[in-house]
OpenMM code with the backbone's topology and positions (N, CA, C; nanometers):
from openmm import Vec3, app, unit

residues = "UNK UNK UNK UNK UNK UNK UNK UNK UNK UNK UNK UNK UNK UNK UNK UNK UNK UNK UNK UNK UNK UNK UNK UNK UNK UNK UNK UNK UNK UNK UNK UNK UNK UNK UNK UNK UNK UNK UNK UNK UNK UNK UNK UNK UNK UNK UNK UNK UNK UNK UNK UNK UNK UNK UNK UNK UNK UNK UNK UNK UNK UNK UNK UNK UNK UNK UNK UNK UNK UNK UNK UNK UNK UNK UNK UNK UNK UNK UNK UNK UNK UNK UNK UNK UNK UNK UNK UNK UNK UNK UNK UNK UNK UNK UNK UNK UNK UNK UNK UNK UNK UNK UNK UNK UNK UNK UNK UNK UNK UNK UNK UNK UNK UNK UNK UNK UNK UNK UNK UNK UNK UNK UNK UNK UNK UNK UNK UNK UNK UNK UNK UNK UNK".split()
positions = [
    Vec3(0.0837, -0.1171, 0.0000),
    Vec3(0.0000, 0.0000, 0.0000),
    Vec3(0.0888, 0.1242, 0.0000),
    Vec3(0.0440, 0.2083, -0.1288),
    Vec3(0.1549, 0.3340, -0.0944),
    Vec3(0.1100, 0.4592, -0.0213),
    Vec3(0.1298, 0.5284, 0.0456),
    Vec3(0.1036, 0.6218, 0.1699),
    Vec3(0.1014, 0.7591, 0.0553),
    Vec3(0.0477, 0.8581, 0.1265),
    Vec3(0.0667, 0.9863, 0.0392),
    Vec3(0.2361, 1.0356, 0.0399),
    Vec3(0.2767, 1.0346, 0.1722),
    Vec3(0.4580, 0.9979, 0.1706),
    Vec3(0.5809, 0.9352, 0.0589),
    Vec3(0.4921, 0.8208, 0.0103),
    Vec3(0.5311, 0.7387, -0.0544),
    Vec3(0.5299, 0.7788, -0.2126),
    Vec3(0.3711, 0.8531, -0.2776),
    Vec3(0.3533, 0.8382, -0.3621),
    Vec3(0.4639, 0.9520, -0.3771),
    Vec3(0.4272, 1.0457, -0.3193),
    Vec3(0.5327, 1.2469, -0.3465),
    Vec3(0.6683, 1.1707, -0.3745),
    Vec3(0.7310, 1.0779, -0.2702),
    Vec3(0.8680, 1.0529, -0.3001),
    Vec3(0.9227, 0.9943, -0.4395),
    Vec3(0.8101, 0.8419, -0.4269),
    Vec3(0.8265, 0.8729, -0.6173),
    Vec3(0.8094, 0.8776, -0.7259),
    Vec3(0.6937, 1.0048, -0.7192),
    Vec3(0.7340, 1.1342, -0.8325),
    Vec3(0.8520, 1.2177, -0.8165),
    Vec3(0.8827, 1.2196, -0.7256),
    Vec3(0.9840, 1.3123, -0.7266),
    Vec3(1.1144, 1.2624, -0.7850),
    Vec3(1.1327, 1.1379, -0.7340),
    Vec3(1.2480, 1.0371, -0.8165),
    Vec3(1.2483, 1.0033, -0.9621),
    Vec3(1.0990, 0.9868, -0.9508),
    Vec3(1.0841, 0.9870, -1.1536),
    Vec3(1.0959, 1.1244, -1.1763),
    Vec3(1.0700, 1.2288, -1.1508),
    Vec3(1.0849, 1.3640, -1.2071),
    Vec3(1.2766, 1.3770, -1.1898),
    Vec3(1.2909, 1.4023, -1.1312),
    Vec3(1.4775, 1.3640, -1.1366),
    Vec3(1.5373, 1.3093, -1.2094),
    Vec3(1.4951, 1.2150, -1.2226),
    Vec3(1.5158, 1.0637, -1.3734),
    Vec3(1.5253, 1.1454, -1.4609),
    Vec3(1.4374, 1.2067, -1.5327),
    Vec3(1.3360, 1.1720, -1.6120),
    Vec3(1.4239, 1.3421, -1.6251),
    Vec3(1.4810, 1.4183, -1.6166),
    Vec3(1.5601, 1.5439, -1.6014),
    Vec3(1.6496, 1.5076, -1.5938),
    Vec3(1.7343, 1.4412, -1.5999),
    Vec3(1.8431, 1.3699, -1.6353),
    Vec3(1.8784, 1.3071, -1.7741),
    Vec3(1.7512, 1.2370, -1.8094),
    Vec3(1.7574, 1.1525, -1.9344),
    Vec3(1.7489, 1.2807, -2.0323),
    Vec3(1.6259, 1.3815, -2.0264),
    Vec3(1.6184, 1.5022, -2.1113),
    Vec3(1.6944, 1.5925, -2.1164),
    Vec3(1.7600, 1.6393, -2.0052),
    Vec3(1.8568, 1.7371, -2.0600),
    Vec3(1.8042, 1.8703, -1.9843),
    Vec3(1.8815, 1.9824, -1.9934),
    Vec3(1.8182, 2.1004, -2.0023),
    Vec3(1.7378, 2.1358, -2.1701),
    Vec3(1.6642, 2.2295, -2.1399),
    Vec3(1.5775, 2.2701, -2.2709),
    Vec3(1.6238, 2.4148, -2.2977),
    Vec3(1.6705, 2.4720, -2.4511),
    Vec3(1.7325, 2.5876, -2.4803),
    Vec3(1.6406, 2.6803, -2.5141),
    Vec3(1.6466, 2.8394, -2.4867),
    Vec3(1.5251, 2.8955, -2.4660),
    Vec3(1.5821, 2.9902, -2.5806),
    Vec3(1.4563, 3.0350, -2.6666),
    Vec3(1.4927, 3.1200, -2.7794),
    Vec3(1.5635, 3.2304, -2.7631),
    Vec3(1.6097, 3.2593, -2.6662),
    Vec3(1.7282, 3.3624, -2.6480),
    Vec3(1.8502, 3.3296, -2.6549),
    Vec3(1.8654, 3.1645, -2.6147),
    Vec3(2.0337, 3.1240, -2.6013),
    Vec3(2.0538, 3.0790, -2.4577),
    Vec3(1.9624, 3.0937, -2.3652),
    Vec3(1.9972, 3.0514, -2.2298),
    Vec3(1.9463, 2.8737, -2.2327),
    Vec3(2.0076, 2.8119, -2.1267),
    Vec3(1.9458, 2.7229, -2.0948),
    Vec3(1.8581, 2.7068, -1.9277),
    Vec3(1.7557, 2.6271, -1.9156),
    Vec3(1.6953, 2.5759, -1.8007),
    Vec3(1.6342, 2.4960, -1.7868),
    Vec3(1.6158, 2.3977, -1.6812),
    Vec3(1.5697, 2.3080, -1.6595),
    Vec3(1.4067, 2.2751, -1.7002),
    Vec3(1.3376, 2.1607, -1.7493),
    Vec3(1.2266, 2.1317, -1.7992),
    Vec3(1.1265, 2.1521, -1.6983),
    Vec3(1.0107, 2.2101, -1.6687),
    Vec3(0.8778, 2.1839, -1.5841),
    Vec3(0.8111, 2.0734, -1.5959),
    Vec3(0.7962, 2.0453, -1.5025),
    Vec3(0.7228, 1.9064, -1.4514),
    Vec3(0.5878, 1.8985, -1.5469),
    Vec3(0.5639, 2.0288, -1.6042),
    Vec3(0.4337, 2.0001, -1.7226),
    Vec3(0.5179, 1.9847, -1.8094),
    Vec3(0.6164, 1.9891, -1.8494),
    Vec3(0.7168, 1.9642, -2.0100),
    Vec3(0.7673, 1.8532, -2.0074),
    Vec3(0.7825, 1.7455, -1.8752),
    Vec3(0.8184, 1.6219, -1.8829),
    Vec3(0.7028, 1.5294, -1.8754),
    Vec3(0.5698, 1.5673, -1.8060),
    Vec3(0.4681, 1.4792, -1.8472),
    Vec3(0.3887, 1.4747, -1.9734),
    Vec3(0.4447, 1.6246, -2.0652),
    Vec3(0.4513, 1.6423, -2.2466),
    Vec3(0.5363, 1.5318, -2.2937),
    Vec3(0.6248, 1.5222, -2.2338),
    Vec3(0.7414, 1.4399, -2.3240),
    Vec3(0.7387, 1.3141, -2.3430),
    Vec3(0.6851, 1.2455, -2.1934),
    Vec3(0.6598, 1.0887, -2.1541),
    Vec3(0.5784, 1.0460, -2.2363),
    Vec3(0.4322, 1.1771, -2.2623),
    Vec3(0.2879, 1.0962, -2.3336),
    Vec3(0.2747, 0.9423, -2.2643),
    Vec3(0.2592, 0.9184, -2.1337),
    Vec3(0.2186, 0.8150, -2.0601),
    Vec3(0.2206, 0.8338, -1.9072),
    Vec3(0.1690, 0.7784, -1.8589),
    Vec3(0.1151, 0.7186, -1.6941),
    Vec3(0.2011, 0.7685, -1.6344),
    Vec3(0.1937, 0.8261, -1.4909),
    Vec3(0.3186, 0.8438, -1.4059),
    Vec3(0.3707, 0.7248, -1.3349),
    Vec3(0.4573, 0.7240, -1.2614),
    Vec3(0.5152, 0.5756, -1.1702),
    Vec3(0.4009, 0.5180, -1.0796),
    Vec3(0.3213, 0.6431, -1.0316),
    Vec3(0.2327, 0.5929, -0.9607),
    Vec3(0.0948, 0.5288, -1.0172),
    Vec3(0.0579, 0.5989, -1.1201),
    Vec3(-0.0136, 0.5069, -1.2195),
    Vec3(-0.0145, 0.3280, -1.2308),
    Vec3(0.1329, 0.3618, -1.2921),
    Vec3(0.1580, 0.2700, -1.3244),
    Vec3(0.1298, 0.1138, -1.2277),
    Vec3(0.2233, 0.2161, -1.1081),
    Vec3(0.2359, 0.0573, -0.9994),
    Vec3(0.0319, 0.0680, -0.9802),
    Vec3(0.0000, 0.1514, -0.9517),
    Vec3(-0.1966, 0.1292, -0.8216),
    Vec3(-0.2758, 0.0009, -0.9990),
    Vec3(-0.2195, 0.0275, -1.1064),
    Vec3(-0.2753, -0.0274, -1.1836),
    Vec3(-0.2047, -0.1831, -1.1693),
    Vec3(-0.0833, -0.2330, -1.1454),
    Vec3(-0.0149, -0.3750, -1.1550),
    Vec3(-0.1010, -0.4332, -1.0274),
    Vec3(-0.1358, -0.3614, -0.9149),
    Vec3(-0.1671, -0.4310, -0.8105),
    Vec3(-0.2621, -0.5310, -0.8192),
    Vec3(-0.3533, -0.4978, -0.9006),
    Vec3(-0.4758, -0.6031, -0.9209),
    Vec3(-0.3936, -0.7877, -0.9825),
    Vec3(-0.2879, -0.7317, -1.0952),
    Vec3(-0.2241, -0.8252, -1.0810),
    Vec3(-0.1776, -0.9037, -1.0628),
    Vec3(-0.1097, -0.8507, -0.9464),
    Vec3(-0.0379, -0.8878, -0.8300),
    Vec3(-0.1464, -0.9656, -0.8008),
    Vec3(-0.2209, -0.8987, -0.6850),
    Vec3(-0.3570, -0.9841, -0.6638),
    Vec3(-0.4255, -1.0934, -0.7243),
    Vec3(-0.4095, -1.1075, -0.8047),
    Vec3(-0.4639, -1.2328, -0.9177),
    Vec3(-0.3728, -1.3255, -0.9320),
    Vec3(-0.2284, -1.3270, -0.9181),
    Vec3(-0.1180, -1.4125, -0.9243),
    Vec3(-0.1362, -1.4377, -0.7972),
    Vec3(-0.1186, -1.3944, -0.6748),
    Vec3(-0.1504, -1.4370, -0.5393),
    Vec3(-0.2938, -1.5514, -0.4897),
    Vec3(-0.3599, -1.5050, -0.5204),
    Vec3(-0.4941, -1.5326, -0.5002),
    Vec3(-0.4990, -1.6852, -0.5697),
    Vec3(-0.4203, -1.7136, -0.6776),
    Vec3(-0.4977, -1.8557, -0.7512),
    Vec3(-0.3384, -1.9655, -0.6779),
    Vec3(-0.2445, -1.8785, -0.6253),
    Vec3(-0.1569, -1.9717, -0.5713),
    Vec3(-0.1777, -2.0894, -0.4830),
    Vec3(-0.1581, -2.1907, -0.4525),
    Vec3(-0.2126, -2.2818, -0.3636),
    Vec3(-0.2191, -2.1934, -0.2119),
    Vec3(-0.3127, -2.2465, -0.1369),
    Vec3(-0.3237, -2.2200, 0.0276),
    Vec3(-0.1294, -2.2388, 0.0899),
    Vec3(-0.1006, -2.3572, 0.0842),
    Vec3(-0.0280, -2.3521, 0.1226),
    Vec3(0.1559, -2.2415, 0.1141),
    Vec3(0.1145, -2.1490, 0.0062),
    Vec3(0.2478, -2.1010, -0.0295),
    Vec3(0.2433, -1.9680, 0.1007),
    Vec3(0.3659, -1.9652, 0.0820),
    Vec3(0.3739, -1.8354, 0.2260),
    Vec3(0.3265, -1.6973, 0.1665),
    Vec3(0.3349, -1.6494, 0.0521),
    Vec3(0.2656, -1.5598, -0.0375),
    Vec3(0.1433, -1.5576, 0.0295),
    Vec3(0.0205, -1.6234, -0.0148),
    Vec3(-0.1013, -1.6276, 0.0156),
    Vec3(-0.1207, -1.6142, 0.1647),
    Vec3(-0.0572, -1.7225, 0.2412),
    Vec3(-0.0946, -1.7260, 0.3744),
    Vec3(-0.0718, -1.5655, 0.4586),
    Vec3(0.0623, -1.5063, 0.4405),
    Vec3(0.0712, -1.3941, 0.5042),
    Vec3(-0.0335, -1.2798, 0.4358),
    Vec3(-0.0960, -1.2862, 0.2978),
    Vec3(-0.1496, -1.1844, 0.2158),
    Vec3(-0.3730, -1.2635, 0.3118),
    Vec3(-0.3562, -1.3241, 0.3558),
    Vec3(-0.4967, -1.3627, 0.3897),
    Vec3(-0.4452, -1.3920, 0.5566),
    Vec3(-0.3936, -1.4095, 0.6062),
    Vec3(-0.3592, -1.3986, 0.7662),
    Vec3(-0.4502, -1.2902, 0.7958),
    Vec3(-0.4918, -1.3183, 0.9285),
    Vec3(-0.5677, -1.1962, 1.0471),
    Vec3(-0.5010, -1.2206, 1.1240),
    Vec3(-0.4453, -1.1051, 1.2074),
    Vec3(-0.3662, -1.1006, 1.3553),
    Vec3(-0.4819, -1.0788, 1.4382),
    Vec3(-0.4682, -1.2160, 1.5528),
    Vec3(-0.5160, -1.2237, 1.6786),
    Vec3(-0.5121, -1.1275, 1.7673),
    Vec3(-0.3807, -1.0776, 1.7778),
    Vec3(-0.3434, -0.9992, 1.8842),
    Vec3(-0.4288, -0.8531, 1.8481),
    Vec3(-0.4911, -0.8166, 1.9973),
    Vec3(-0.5697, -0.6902, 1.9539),
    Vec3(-0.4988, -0.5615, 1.9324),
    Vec3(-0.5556, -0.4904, 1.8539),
    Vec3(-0.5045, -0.3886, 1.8121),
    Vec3(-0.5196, -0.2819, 1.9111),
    Vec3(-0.4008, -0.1616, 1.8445),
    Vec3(-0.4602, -0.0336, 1.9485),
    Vec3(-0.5508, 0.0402, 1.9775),
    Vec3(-0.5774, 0.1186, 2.0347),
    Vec3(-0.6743, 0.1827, 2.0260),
    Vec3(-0.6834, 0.3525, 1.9691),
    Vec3(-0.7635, 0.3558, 1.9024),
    Vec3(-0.8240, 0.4627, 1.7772),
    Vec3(-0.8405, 0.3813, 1.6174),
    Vec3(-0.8548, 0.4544, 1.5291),
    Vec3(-0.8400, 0.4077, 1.4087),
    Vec3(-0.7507, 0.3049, 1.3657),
    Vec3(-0.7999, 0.1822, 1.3156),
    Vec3(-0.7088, 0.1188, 1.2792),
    Vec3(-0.7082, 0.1013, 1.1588),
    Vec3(-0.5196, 0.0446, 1.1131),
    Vec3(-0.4216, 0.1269, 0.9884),
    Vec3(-0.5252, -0.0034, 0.9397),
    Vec3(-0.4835, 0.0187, 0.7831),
    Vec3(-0.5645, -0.0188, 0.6731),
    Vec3(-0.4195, -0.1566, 0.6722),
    Vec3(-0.5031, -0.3018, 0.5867),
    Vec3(-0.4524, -0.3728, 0.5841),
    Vec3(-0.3799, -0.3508, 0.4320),
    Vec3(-0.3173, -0.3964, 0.3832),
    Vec3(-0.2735, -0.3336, 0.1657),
    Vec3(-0.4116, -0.4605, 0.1111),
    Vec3(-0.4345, -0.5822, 0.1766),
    Vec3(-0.6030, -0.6027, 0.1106),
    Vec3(-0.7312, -0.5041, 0.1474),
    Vec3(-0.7181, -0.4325, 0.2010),
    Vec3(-0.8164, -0.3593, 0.2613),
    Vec3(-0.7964, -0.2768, 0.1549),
    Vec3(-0.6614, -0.2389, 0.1492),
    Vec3(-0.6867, -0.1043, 0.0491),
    Vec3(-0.7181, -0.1484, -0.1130),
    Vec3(-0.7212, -0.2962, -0.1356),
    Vec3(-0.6943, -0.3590, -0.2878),
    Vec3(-0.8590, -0.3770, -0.2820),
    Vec3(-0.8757, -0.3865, -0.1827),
    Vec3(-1.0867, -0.4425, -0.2062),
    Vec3(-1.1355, -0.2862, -0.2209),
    Vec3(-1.1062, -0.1861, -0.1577),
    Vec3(-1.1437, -0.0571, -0.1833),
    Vec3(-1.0855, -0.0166, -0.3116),
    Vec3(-1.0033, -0.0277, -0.3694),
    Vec3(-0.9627, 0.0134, -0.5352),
    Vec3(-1.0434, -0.0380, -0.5982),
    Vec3(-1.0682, -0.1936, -0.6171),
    Vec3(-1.1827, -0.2655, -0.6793),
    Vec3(-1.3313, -0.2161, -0.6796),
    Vec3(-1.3545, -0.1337, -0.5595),
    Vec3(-1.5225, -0.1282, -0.5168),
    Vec3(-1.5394, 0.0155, -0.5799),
    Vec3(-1.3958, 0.0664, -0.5733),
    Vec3(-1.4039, 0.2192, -0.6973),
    Vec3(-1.4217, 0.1763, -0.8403),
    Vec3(-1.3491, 0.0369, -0.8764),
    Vec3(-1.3863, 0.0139, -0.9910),
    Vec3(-1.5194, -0.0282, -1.0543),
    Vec3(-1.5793, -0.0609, -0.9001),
    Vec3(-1.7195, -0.1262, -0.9495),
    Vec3(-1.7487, -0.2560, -1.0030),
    Vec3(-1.6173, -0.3217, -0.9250),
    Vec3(-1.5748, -0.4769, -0.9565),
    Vec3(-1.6319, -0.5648, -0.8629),
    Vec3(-1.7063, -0.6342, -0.8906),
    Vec3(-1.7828, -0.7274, -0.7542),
    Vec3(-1.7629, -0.8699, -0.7947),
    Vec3(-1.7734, -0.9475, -0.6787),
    Vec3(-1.7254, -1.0900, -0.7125),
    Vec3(-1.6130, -1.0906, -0.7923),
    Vec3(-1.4868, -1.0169, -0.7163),
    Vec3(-1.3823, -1.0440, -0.7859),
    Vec3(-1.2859, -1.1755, -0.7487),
    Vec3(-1.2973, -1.2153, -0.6566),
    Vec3(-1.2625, -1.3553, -0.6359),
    Vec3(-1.2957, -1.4905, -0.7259),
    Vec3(-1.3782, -1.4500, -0.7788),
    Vec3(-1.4248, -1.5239, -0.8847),
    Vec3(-1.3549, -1.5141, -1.0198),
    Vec3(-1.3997, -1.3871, -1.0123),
    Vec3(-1.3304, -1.3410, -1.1636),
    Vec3(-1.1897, -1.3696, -1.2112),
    Vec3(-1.1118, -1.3518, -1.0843),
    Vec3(-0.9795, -1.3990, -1.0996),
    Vec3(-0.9272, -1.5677, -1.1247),
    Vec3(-1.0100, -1.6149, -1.1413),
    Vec3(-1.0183, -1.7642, -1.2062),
    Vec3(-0.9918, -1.7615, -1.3348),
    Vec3(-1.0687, -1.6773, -1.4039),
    Vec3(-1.0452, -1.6767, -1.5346),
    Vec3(-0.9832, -1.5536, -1.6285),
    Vec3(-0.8412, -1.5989, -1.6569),
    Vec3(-0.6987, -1.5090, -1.6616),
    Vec3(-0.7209, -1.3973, -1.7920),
    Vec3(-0.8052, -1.4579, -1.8833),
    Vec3(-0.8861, -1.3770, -1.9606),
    Vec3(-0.9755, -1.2591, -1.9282),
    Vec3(-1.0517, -1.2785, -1.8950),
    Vec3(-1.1504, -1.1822, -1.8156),
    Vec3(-1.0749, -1.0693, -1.6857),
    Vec3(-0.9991, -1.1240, -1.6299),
    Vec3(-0.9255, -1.0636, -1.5146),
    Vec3(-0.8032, -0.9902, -1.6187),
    Vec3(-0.7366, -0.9997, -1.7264),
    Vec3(-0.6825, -0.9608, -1.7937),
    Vec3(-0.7145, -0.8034, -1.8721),
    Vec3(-0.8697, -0.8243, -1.9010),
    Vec3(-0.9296, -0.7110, -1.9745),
    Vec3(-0.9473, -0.6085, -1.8190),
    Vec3(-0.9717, -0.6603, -1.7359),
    Vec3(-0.9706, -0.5771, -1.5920),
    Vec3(-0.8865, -0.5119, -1.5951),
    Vec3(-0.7798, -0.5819, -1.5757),
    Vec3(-0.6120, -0.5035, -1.4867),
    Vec3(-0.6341, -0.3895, -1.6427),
    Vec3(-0.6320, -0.4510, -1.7649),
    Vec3(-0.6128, -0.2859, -1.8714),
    Vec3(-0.7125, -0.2020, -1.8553),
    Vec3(-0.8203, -0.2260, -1.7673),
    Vec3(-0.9021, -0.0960, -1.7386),
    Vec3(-0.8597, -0.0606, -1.6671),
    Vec3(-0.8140, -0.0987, -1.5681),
    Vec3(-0.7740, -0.0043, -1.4404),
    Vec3(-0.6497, 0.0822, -1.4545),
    Vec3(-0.5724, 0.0727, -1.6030),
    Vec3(-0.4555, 0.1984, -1.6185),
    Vec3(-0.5716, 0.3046, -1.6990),
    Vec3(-0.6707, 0.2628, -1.7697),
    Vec3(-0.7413, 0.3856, -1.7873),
    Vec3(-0.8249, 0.4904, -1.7309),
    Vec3(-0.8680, 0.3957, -1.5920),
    Vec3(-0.9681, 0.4344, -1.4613),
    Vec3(-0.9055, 0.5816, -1.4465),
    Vec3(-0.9908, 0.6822, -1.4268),
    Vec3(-0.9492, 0.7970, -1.3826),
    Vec3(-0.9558, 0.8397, -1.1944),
    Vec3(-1.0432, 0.6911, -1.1337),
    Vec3(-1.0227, 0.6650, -1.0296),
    Vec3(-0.8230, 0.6526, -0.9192),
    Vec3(-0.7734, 0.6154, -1.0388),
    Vec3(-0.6351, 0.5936, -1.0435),
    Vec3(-0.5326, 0.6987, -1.0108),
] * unit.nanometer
topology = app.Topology()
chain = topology.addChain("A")
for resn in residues:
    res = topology.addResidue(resn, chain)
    for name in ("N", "CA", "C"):
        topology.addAtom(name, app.Element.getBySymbol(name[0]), res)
């Protein structure tokens, strides 16, 4: 699950990259300066990092999910901790947050769906177009 912490850090690492690979840009006077973060998401014409990964997760999820019970993958990704929690709000599990991405998508009985690699296939490519994303 990525945190709002998480996501800022990297964009900021792909924006660095990604100003590195381009260069400075030369300005019709003769000076040079560095590209704006609107002139490198001109340049990419695609998804940011964070895009990219909130869209693989379902993926992920679907490779997990059809693994046998027994693999340690599954077991720690479907485990409940006994031990009680603290008290106030409690933190979101990363399935907690994968069933709430889905319920934005308006995906129901997805446990099911992920049986069949076809159908769950045309999913995961909606969800890089979802503007939910």
């Amino acid at each position: 699950m990525l945190t709002a912490s998480d996501e800022n850090q990297l964009k900021i690492s792909e924006r660095k990259i990604l100003r590195k690979i381009y260069g400075p840009t030369q300005n019709p006077d003769g000076t040079w300066r560095i590209n704006a973060n609107d002139e490198l998401r001109q340049r990419m014409k695609q998804e940011d990092i964070i895009k990219f990964i909130k869209s693989q997760i379902p993926r992920w999820v679907a490779h997990v999910m059809r693994m046998e019970n027994t693999r340690t993958t599954r077991k720690m990704t479907e485990w409940k901790p006994y031990k009680t929690r603290p008290v106030g709000r409690p933190r979101l599990r990363w399935m907690d947050q994968v069933e709430e991405d889905l319920r934005r998508m308006k995906i129901t009985g997805w446990r099911v769906k992920i049986e069949d690699r076809q159908l769950w296939n045309r999913i995961v490519e909606q969800t890089k177009t979802h503007p939910g994303f």
